[in-house]
VMD Tcl script that draws the C-alpha trace (Angstrom):
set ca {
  {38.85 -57.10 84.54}
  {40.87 -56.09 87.64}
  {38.60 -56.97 90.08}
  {38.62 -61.19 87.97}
  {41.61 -61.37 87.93}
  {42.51 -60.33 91.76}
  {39.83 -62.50 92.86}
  {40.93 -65.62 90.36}
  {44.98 -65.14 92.17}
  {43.39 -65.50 95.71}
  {42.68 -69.16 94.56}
  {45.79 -69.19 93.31}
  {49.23 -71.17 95.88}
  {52.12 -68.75 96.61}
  {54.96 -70.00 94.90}
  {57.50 -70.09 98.13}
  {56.70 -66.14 99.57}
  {53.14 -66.41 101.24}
  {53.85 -62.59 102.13}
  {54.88 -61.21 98.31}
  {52.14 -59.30 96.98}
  {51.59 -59.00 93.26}
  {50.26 -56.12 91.80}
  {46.98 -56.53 90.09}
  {47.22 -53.93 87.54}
  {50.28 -55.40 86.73}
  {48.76 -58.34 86.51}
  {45.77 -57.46 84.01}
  {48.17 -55.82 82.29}
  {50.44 -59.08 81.64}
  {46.73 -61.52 80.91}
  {45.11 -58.89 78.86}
  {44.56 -58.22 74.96}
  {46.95 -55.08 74.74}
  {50.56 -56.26 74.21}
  {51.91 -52.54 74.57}
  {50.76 -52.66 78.26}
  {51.94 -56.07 78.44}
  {55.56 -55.24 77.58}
  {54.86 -52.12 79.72}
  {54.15 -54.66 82.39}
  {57.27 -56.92 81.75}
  {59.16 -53.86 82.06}
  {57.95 -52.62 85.53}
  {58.32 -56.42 86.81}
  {61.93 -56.64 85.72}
  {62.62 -53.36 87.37}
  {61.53 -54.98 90.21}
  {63.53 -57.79 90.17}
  {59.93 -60.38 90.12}
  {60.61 -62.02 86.67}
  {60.97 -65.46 88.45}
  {58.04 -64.59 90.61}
  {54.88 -63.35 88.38}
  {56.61 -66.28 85.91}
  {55.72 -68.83 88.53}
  {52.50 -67.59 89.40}
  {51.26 -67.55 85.58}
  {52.05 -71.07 85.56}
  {50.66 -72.02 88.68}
  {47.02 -70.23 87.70}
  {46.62 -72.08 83.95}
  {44.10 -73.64 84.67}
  {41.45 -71.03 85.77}
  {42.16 -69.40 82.55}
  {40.23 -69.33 79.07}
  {42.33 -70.30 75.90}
  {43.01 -66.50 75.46}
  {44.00 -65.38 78.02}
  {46.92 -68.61 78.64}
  {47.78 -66.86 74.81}
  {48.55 -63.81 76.76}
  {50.00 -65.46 79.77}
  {52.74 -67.32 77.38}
  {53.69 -63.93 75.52}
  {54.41 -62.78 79.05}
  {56.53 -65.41 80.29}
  {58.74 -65.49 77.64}
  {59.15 -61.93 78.36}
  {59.78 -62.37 81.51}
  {61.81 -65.82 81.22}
  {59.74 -69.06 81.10}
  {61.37 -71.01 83.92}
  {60.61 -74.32 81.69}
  {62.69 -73.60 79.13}
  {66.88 -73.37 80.35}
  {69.99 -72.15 78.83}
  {72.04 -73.76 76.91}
  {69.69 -75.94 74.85}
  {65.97 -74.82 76.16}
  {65.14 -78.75 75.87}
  {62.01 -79.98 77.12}
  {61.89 -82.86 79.60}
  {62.52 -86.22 77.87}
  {59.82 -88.60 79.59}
  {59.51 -92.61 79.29}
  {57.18 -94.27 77.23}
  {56.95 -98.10 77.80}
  {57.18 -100.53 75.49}
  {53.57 -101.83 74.41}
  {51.16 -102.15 71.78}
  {49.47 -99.46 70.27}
  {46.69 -98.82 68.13}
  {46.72 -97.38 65.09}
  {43.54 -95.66 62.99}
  {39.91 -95.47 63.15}
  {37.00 -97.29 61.12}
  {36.13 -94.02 60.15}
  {38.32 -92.05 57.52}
  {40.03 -94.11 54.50}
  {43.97 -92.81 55.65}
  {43.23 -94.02 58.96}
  {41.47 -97.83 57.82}
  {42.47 -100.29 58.90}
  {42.47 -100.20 62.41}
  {45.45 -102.53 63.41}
  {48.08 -102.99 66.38}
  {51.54 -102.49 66.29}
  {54.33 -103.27 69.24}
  {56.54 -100.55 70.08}
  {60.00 -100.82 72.58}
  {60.32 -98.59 74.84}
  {61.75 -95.01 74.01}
  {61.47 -91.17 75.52}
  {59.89 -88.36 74.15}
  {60.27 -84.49 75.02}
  {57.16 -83.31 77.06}
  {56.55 -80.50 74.58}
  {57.40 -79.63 71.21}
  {61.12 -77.81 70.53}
  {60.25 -74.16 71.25}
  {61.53 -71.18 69.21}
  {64.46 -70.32 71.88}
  {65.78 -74.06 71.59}
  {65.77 -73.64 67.75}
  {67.89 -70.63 68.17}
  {70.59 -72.36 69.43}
  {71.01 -74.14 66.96}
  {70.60 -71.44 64.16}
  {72.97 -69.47 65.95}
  {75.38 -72.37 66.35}
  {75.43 -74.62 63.54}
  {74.61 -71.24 61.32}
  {71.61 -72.91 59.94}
  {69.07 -70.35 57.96}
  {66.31 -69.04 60.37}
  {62.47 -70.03 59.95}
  {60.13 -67.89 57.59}
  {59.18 -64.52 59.77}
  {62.36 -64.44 62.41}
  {63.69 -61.04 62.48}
  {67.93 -60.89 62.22}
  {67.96 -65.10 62.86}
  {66.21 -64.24 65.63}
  {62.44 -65.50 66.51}
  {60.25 -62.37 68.11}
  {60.41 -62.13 71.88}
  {57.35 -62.72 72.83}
  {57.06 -66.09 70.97}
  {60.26 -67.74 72.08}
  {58.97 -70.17 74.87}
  {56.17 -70.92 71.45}
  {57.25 -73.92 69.60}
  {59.19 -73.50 66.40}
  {57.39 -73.29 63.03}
  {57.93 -72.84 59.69}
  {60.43 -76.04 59.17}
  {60.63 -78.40 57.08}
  {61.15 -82.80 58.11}
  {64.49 -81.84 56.55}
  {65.35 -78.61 58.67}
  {64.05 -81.03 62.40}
  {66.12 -83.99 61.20}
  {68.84 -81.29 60.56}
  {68.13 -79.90 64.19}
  {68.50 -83.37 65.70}
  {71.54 -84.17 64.27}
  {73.32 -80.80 65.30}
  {71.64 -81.72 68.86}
  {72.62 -85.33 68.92}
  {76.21 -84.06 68.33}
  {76.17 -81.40 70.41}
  {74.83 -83.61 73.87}
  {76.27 -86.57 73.34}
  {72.81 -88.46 73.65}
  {71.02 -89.51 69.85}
  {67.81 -87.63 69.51}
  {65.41 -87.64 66.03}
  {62.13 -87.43 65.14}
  {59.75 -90.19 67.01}
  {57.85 -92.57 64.56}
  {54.62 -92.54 63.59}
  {53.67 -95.39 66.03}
  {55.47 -93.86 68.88}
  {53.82 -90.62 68.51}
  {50.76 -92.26 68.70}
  {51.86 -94.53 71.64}
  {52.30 -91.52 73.28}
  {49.25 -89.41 72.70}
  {47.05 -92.89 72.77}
  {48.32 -95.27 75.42}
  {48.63 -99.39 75.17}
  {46.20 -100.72 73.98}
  {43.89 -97.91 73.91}
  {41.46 -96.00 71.08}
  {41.02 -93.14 72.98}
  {40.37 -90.34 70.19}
  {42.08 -87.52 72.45}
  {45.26 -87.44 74.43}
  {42.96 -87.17 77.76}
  {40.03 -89.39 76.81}
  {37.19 -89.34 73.94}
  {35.19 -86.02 74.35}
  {36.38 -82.74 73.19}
  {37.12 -80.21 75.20}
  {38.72 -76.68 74.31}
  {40.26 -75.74 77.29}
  {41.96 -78.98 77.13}
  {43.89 -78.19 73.51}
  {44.68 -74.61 71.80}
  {42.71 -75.91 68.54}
  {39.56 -74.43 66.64}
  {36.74 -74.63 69.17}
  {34.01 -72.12 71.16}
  {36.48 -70.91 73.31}
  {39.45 -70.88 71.12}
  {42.94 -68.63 71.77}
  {42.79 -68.14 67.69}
  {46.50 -68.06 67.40}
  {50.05 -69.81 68.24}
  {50.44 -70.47 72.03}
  {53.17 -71.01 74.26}
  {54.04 -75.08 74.90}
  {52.88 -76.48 77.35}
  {49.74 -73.98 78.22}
  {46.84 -76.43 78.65}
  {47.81 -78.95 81.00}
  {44.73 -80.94 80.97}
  {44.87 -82.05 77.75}
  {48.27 -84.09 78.48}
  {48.35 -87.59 77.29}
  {48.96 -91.14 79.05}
  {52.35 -90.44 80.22}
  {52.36 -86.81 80.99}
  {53.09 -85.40 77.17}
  {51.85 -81.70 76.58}
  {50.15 -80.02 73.11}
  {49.99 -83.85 71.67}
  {46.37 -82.63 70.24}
  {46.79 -78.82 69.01}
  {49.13 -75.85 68.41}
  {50.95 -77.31 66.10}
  {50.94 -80.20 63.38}
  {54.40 -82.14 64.32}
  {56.39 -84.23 62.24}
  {57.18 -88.05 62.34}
  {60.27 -89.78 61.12}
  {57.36 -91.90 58.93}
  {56.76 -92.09 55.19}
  {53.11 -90.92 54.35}
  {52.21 -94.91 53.31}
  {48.95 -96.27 53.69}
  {48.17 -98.22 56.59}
  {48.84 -100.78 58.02}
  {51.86 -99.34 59.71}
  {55.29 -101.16 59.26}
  {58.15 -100.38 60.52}
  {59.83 -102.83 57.92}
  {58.59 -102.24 54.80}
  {60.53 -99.12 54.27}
  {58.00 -96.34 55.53}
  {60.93 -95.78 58.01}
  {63.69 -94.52 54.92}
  {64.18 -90.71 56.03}
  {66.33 -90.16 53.06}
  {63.07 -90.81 50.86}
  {61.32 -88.28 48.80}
  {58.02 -89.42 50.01}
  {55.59 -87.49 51.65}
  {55.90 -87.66 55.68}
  {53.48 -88.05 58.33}
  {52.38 -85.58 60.46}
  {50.12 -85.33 63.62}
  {48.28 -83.33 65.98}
  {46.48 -81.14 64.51}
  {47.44 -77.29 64.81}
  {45.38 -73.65 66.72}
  {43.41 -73.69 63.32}
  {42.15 -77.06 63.40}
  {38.91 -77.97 64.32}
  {38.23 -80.76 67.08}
  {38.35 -83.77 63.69}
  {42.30 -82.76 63.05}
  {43.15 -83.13 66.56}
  {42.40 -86.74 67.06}
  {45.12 -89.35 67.76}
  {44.21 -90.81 64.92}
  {44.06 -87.67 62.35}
  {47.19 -88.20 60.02}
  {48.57 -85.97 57.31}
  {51.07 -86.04 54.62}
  {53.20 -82.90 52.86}
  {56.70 -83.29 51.45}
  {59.65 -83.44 53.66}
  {60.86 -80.18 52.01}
  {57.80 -77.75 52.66}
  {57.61 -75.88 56.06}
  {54.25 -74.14 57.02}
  {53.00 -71.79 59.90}
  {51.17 -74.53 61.72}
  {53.95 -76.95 61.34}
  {56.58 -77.97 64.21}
  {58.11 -80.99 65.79}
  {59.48 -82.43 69.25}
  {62.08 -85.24 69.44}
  {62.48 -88.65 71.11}
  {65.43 -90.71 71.76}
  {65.81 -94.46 71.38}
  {66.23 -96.92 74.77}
}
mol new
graphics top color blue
foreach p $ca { graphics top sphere $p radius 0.5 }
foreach p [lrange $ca 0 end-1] q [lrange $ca 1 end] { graphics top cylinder $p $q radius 0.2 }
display resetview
């Protein structure tokens, strides 16, 4: 295992210090299975004053990894302090998504017929999914009640660069609203057609973010190679979508601002009433989906009041 992963880091860019040297127990200690040694690891490191060094190597070697092992690597950045994610909100990047028209469904499943068009303005929508450290903020701030499983309002170490779970379409639209106050700028939950403007592109029936084949280093979702659990955001940088969006197929299910109505979509018939008691739409597909649940297409419904392990969100913000 030592010998891998020294030999997979030589393939690896120095991050600005060509001369640092990193250990390589160290580092089979921070990609491997035991998360004793791993903390062990995080502690050495720290001691060391290399946090913001082994942090930016993890990230820079993603992509020689198997789904398990960037598992690992995410529990040990957000020991060590994922460099994504900054104080005082944690907020993911907010990137542009032009107006255009998108299509929504497939021919194939009876939620997703029929296959139609739909134009969408231009709006922005966070690069990843609102991560447990984000959501903390505003637990600890609006003194909102913590997700299911958060110890003392607080989410576990080693999962806050993971994106939130456990909350409800009420407790996101509740998150935007504290955020939205908070910044100064309006955020809330994207729409149902923007999300999939996002994951799908104009114009486009791609079936994945990144094209029309399945891959499983591509998503953290039920396949050969899968991680089997909850991953950090942003760990499989292949799969990102049409305009640069991370985990749009996998990790977790997110919520939409949408009603759970039949198709086709519109955004005037009142499928677009938050306060409603309707079933919402959800997308994505979650770590224990299988490759069907992760399409762009693949929709869901559950009641704006229900939160589930698998469930999350990210937010966009109007033009």
């Amino acid at each position: 295992m030592i010998r891998w992963i020294e030999s997979s880091l030589n393939s690896v860019p120095d991050m600005g210090s060509p001369s640092k040297k990193y250990d390589a127990r160290l580092w089979g200690s921070l990609l491997g299975r035991d998360a004793d040694r791993r903390r062990e690891a995080v502690r050495t490191i720290r001691a060391l004053e290399q946090e913001q060094a082994y942090a930016r190597r993890l990230l820079a070697g993603l992509s020689g990894w198997q789904a398990w092992q960037r598992a690992n690597a995410g529990e040990s950045l957000s020991l060590l302090g994922d460099p994504r994610l900054s104080a005082p909100f944690f907020l993911p990047e907010m990137l542009t998504v032009p107006a255009g028209d998108v299509i929504l469904g497939s021919p194939k499943y009876l939620e997703e017929i029929p296959l139609h068009t739909v134009r969408v303005a231009e709006f922005s929508l966070a690069q990843l999914p609102i991560a447990q450290a984000a959501y903390a903020v505003f637990v600890d701030q609006a003194r909102y009640h913590s997700p299911r499983g958060w110890t003392h309002r607080r989410p576990i170490s080693e999962q806050e660069n993971a994106p939130v779970v456990c909350v409800s379409a009420r407790d996101a639209e509740a998150y935007c609203a504290w955020l939205s106050r908070a910044t100064g700028d309006s955020y809330r939950l994207p729409t149902e057609a923007e999300w999939v403007m996002a994951a799908r592109g104009p114009d486009d029936r791609r079936v994945y973010p990144w094209g029309d084949t399945f891959d499983d280093l591509r998503a953290n979702a039920w396949g050969h190679r899968h991680a089997g659990r909850l991953c950090a955001v942003g760990m499989f940088l292949a799969g990102r979508g049409p305009f640069g969006h991370d985990d749009m197929a996998g990790n977790i299910w997110e919520w939409c601002s949408s009603l759970y109505w039949p198709y086709p979509y519109r955004a005037d018939d009142g499928r677009e009433d938050c306060a409603a008691d309707d079933l919402r739409v959800m997308h994505g597909g979650s770590w224990r989906s299988k490759p069907i649940s992760i399409r762009c297409a693949a929709r869901q419904g559950e009641l704006p009041t229900d939160n589930f392990e698998v469930v999350g969100f990210r937010v966009a913000r109007g033009k």
